[in-house]
C-alpha positions in Angstrom: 0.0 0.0 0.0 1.4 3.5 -1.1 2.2 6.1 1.8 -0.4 8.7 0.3 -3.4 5.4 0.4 -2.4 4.6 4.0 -2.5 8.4 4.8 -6.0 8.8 3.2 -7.3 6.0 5.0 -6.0 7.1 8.5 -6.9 9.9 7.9 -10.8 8.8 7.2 -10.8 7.3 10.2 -9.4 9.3 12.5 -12.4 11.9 11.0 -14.8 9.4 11.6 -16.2 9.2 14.9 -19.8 6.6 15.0 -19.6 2.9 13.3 -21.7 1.9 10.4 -24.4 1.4 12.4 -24.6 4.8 14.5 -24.3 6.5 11.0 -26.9 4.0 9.8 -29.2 5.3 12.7 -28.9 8.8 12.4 -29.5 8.7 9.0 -32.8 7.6 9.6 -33.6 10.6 12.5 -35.5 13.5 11.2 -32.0 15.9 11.6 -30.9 14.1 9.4 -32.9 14.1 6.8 -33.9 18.1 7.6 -30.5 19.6 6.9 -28.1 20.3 4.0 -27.9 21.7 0.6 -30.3 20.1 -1.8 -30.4 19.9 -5.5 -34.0 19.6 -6.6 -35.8 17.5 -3.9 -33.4 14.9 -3.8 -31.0 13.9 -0.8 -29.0 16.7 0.4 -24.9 16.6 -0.5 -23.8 15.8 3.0 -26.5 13.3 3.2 -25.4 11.6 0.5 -21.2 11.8 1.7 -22.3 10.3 4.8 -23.7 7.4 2.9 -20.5 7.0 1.6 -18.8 7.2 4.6 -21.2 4.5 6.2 -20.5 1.9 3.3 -16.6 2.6 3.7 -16.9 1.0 7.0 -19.1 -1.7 6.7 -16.9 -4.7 6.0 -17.3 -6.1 2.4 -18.6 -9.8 2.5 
């Protein structure tokens, strides 16, 4: 693994600071889905970046 993919990925999670399943959760709370820029009446950007985030740490089977 390269220095600058080992950096990126500490550096992820060291940012991160709820599991999978947290992020899961507060997806679902009404905060959630109440803030954020949105294009059209889709899912707001950050939204959509903690998605991403969540499937990043859910092992891959």
């Amino acid at each position: 693994m390269s220095k600058d993919v080992k950096s990126a990925i500490d550096e992820f999670y060291s940012s991160v600071n709820m599991t999978a399943k947290e992020l899961e959760s507060w997806l679902k709370t009404e905060e959630s889905q109440s803030v954020g820029q949105k294009k059209d009446d889709d899912e707001s950007i950050g939204h959509k970046s903690v998605s991403a985030s969540r499937s990043c740490l859910t092992p891959q089977k």
